[in-house]
DRENDO-1510 file (C-alpha; in Angstrom, 1 decimal, always signed):
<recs>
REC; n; res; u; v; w
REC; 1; UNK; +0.0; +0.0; +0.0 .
REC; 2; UNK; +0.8; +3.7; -0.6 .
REC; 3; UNK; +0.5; +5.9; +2.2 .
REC; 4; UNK; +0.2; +9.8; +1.6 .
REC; 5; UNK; -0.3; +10.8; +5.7 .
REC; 6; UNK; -1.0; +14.3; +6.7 .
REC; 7; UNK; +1.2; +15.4; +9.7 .
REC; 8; UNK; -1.1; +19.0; +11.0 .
REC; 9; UNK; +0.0; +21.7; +11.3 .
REC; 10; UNK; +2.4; +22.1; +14.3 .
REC; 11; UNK; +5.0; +19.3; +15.4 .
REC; 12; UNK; +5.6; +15.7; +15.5 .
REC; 13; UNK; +2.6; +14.8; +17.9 .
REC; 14; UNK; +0.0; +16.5; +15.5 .
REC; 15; UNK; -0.4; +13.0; +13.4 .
REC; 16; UNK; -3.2; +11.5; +13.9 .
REC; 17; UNK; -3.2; +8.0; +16.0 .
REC; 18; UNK; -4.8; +6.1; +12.9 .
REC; 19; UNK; -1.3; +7.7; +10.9 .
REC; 20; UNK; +0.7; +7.1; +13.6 .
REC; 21; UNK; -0.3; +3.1; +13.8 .
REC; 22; UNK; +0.4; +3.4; +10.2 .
REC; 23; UNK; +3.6; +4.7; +9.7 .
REC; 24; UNK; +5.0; +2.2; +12.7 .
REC; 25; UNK; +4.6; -0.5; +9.8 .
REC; 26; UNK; +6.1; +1.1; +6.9 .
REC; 27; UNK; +8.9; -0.1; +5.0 .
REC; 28; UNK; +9.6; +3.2; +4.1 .
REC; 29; UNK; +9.1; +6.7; +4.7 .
REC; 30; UNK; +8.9; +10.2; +3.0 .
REC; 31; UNK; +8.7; +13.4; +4.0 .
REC; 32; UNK; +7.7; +16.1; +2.1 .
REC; 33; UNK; +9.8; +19.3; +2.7 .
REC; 34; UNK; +8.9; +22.1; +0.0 .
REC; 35; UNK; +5.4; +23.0; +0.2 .
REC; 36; UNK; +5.1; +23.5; +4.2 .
REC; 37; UNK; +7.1; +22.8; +7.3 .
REC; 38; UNK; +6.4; +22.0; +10.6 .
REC; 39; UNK; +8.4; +24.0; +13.8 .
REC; 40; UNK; +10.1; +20.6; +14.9 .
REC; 41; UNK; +13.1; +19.3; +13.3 .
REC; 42; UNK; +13.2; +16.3; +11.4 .
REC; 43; UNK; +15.2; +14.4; +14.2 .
REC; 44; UNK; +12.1; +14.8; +16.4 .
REC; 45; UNK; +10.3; +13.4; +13.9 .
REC; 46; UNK; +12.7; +10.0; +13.7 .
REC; 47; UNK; +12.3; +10.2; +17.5 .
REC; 48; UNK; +8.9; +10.0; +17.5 .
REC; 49; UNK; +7.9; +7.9; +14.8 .
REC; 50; UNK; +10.8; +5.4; +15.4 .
REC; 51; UNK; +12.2; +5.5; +12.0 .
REC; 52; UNK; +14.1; +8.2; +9.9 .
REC; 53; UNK; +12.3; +9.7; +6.9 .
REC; 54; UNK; +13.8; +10.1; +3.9 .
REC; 55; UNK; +13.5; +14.0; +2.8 .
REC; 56; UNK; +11.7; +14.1; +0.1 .
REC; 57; UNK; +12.4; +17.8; -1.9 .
REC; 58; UNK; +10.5; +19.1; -5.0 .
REC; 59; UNK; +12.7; +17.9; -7.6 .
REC; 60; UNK; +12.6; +14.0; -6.2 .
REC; 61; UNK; +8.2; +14.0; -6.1 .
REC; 62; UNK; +8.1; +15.9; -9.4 .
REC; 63; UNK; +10.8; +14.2; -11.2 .
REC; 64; UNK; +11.7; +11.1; -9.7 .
REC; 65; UNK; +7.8; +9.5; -8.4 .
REC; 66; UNK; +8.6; +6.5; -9.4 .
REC; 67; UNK; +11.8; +6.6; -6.8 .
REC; 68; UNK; +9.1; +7.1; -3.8 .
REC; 69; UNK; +6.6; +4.7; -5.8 .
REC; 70; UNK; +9.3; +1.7; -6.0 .
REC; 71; UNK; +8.1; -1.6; -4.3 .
REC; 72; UNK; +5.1; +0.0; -3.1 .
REC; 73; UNK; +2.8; -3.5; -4.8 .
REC; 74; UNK; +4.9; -5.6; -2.4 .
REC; 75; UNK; +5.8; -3.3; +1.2 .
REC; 76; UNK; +4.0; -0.3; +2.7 .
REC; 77; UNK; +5.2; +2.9; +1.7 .
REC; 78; UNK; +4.4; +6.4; +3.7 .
REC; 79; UNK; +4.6; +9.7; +1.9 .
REC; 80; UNK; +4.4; +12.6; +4.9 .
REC; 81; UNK; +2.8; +15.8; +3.7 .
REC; 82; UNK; +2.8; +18.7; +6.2 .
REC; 83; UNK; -0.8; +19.7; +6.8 .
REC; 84; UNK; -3.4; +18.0; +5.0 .
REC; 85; UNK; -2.4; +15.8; +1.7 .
REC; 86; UNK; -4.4; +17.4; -1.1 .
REC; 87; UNK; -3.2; +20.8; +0.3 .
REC; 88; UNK; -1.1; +20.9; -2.9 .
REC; 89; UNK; -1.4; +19.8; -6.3 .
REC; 90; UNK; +2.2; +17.8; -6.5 .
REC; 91; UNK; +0.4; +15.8; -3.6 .
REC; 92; UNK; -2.4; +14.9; -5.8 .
REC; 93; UNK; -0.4; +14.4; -8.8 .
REC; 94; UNK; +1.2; +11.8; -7.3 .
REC; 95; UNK; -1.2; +9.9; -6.2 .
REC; 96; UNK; -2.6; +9.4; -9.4 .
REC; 97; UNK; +0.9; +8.6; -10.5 .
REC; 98; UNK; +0.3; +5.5; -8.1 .
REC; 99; UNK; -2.8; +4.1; -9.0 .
REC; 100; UNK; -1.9; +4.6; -12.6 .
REC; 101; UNK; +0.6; +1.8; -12.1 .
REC; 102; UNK; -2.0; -0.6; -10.3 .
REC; 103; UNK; -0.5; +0.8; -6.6 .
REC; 104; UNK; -3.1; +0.7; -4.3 .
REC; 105; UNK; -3.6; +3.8; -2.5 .
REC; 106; UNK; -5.0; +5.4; +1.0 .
REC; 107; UNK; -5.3; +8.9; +2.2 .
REC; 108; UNK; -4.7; +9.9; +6.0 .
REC; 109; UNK; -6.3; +13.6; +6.5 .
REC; 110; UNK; -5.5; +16.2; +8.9 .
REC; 111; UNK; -5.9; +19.8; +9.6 .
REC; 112; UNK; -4.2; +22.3; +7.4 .
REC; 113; UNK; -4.4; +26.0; +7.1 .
REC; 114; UNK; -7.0; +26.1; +4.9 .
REC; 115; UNK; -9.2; +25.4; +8.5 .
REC; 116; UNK; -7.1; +26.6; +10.8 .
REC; 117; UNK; -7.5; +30.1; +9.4 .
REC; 118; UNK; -10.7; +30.2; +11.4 .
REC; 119; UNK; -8.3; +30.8; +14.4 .
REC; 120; UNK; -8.0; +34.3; +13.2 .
REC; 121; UNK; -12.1; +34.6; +14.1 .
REC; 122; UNK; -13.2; +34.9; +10.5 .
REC; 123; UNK; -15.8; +32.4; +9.8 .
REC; 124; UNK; -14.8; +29.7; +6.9 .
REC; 125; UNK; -17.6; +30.2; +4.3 .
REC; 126; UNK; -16.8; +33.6; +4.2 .
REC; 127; UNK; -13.7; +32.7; +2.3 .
REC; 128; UNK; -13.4; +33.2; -1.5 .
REC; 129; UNK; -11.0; +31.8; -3.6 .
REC; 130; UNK; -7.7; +31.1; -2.1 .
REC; 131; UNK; -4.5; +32.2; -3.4 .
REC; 132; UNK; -0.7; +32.1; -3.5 .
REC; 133; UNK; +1.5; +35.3; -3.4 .
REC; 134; UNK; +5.4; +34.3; -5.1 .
REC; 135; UNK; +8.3; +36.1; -4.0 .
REC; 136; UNK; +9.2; +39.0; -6.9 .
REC; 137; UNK; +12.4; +39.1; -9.0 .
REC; 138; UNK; +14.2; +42.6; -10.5 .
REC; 139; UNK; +12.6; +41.1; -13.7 .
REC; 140; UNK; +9.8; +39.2; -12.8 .
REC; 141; UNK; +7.1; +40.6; -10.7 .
REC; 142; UNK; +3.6; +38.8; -11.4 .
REC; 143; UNK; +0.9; +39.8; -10.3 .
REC; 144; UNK; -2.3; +37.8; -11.8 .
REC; 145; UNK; -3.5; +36.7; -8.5 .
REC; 146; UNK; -4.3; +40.0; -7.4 .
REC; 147; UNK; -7.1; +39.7; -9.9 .
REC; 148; UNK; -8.8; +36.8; -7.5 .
REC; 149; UNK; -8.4; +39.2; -4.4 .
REC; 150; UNK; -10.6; +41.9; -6.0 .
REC; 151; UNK; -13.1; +38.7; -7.6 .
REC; 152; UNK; -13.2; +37.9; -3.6 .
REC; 153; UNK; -13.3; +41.4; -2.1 .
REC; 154; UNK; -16.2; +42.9; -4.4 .
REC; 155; UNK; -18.2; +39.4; -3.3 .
REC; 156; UNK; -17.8; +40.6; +0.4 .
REC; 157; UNK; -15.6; +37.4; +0.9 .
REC; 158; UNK; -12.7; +36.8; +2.4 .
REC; 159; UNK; -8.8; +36.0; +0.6 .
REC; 160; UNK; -7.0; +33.8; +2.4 .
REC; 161; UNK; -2.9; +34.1; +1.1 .
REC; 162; UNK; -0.5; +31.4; +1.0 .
REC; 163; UNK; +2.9; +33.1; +1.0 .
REC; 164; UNK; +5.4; +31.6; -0.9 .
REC; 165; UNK; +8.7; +29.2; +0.1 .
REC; 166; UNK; +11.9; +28.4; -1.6 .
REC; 167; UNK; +13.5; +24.8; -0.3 .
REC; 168; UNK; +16.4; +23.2; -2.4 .
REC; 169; UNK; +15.5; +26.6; -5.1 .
REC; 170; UNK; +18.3; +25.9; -7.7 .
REC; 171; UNK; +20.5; +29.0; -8.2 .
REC; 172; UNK; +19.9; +30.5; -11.7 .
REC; 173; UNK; +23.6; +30.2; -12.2 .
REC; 174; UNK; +23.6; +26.5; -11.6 .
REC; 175; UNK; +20.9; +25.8; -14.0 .
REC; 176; UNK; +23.2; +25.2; -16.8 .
REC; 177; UNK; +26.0; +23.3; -14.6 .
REC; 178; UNK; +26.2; +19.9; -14.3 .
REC; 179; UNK; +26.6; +20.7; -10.2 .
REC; 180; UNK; +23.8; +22.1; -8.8 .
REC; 181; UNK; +24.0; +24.9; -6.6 .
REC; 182; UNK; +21.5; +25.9; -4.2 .
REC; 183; UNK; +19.9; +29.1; -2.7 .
REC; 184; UNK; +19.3; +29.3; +1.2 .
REC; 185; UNK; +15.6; +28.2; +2.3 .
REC; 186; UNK; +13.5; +31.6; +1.9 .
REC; 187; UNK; +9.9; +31.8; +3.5 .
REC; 188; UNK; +8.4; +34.6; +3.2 .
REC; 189; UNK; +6.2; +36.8; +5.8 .
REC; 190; UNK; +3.6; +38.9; +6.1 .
REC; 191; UNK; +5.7; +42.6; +5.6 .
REC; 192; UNK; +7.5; +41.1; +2.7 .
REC; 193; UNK; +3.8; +40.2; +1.3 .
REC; 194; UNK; +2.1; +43.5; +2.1 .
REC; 195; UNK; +4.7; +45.7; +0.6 .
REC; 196; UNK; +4.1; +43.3; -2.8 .
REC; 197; UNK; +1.0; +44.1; -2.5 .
REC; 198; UNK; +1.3; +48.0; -2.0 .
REC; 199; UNK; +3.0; +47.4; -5.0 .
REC; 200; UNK; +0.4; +46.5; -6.9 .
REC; 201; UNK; -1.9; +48.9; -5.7 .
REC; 202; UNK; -0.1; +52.1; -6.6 .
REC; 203; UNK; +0.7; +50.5; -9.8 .
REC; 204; UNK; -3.1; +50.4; -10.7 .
REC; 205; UNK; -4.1; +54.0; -12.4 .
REC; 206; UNK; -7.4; +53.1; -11.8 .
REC; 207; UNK; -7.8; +51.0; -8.7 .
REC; 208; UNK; -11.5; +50.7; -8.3 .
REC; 209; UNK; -11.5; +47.2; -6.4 .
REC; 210; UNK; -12.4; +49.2; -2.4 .
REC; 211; UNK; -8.9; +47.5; -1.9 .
REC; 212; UNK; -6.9; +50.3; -0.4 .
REC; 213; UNK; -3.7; +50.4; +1.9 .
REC; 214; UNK; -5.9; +51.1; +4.7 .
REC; 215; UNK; -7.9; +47.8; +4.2 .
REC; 216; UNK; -7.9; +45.1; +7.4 .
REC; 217; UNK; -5.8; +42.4; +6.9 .
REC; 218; UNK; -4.9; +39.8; +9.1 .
REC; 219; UNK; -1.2; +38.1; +9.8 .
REC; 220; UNK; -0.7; +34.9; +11.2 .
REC; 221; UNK; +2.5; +33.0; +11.3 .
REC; 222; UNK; +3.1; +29.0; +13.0 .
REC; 223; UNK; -0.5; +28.7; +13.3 .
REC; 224; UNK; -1.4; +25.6; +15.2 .
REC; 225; UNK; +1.6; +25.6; +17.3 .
REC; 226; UNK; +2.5; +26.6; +20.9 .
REC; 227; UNK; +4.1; +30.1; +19.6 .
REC; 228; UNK; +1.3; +30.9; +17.0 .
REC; 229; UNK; +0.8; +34.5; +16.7 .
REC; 230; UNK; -2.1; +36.6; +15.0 .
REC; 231; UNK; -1.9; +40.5; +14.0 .
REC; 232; UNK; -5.1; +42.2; +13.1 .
REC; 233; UNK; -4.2; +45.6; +11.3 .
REC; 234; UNK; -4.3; +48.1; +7.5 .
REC; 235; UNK; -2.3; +46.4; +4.9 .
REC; 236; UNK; -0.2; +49.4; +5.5 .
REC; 237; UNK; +0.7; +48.4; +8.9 .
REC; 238; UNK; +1.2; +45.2; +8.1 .
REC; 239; UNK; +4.5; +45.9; +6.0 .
REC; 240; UNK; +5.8; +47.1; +8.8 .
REC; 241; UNK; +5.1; +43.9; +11.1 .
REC; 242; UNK; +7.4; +40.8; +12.5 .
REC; 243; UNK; +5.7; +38.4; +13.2 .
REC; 244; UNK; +9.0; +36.4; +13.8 .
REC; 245; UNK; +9.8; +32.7; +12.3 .
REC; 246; UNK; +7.8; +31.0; +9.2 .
REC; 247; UNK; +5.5; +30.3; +8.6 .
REC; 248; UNK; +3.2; +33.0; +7.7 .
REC; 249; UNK; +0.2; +33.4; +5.7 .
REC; 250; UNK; -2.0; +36.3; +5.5 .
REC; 251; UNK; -6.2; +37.5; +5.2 .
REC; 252; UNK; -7.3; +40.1; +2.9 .
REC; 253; UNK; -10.7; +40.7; +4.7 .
REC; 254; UNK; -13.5; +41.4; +2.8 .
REC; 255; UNK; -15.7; +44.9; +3.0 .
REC; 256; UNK; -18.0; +44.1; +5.7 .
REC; 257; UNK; -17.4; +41.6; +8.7 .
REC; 258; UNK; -20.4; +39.9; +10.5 .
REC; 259; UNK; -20.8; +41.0; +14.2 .
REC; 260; UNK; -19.1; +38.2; +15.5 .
REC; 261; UNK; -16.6; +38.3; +13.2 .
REC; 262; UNK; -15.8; +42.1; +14.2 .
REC; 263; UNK; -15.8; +41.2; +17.9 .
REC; 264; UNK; -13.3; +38.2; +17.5 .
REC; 265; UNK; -10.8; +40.0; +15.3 .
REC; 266; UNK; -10.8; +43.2; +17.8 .
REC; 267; UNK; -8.8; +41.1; +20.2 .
REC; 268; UNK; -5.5; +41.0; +17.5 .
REC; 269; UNK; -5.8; +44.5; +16.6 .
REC; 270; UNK; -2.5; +46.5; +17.1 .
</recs>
């Protein structure tokens, strides 16, 4: 069997017992380390679980599945996905990639951060379309998925902002190398988001979205763990926050909060 086994959102101990009594009879584990990461090291993990995953980095589950997929017909195989295991498309991709070659397959859910966000006191289905914000280049500065922010805001709904992460990133240098070289892990937070975003908003000659720098947004950063933190505050304020460590995501809130909604954010304004 193929395992894909989502870990939660904070440390070792967020696994479920069911994945837990799982991975203690695998052959064979992975862990996914380029879409999320959770605030323990991976020694914890081997500590825990009693066995030492293998790391498992982008270029290895999107070039190399059927590495991970290898004798999975004959032993049990555990792929470790940080939050929940469809909270990415690579996860999904994969899985498919299994049963494609007759690999029978299971799915072990768990919380990720697109529930968790409730924490921040905004409810769920007041959330529109969810999107990803990538770190800008001197020469490449997209900016498509501000597009889905305004679809959200002028539906009085909610955007909730994955921000992004660079793990293993090849150098551009490198690229044409038969050595690869590497660029340091990068996560990004919440000021580096917000001043993208102020970006985009002065770029706009005619910026008739209601989205101004003076619009509530919400920061939280290593939500679900013991040193989660939430900041309630304008987008304007919020390029000038730390929230300390990764990882962060961020809320665009829509126009007009419910009542209870207004009274549970109050308590993270600065």
């Amino acid at each position: 069997m193929f395992y894909v086994i989502g870990l939660g959102l904070g440390d070792c101990k967020d696994i479920t017992v069911k994945g837990l009594e799982i991975i203690k009879k695998c052959d064979r584990l992975y862990l996914e380390s380029y879409t999320s990461i959770l605030s323990c090291p991976a020694e914890e993990l081997e500590e825990f679980y009693g066995q030492k995953p293998i790391i498992a980095d982008r270029e290895l589950v999107e070039q190399q599945a059927e590495v991970i997929l290898e004798g999975a017909n004959e032993k049990n195989i555990a792929f470790l996905v940080v939050g929940d295991p469809f909270g990415a498309t690579t996860h999904t991709d994969l899985i498919l990639r299994a049963k494609q070659n007759g690999i029978k397959v299971k799915v072990i859910h768990n919380a990720s951060i697109m529930n968790a966000v409730g924490c921040c006191g905004l409810q769920l289905y007041t959330f529109g379309e969810t999107i990803s914000i990538p770190y800008w280049t001197d020469t490449w500065k997209p900016d498509s998925f501000f597009e889905k922010i305004i679809g959200n805001y002028k539906r009085n709904l909610h955007t909730l902002c994955l921000l992004d992460i660079k793990v293993k990133e090849p150098t551009l240098e490198s690229l044409t190398k038969k050595k690869r070289e590497y660029m340091p892990p990068l996560f990004m937070s919440v000021k580096e988001a917000s001043r993208q975003l102020l970006e985009i908003l002065r770029d706009q000659k005619n910026n008739e979205s209601g989205i101004t720098e003076e619009s509530l947004c919400i920061g939280l950063a290593r939500v679900g763990s013991d040193e989660e933190s939430i900041i309630a505050c304008s987008l304007k304020k919020m390029a000038e926050v730390d929230l300390g460590p990764p990882l962060h995501c961020m809320v665009i809130a829509g126009p007009t909060l419910h009542p209870l909604e207004l009274e549970y954010v109050e308590q993270f304004k600065i």
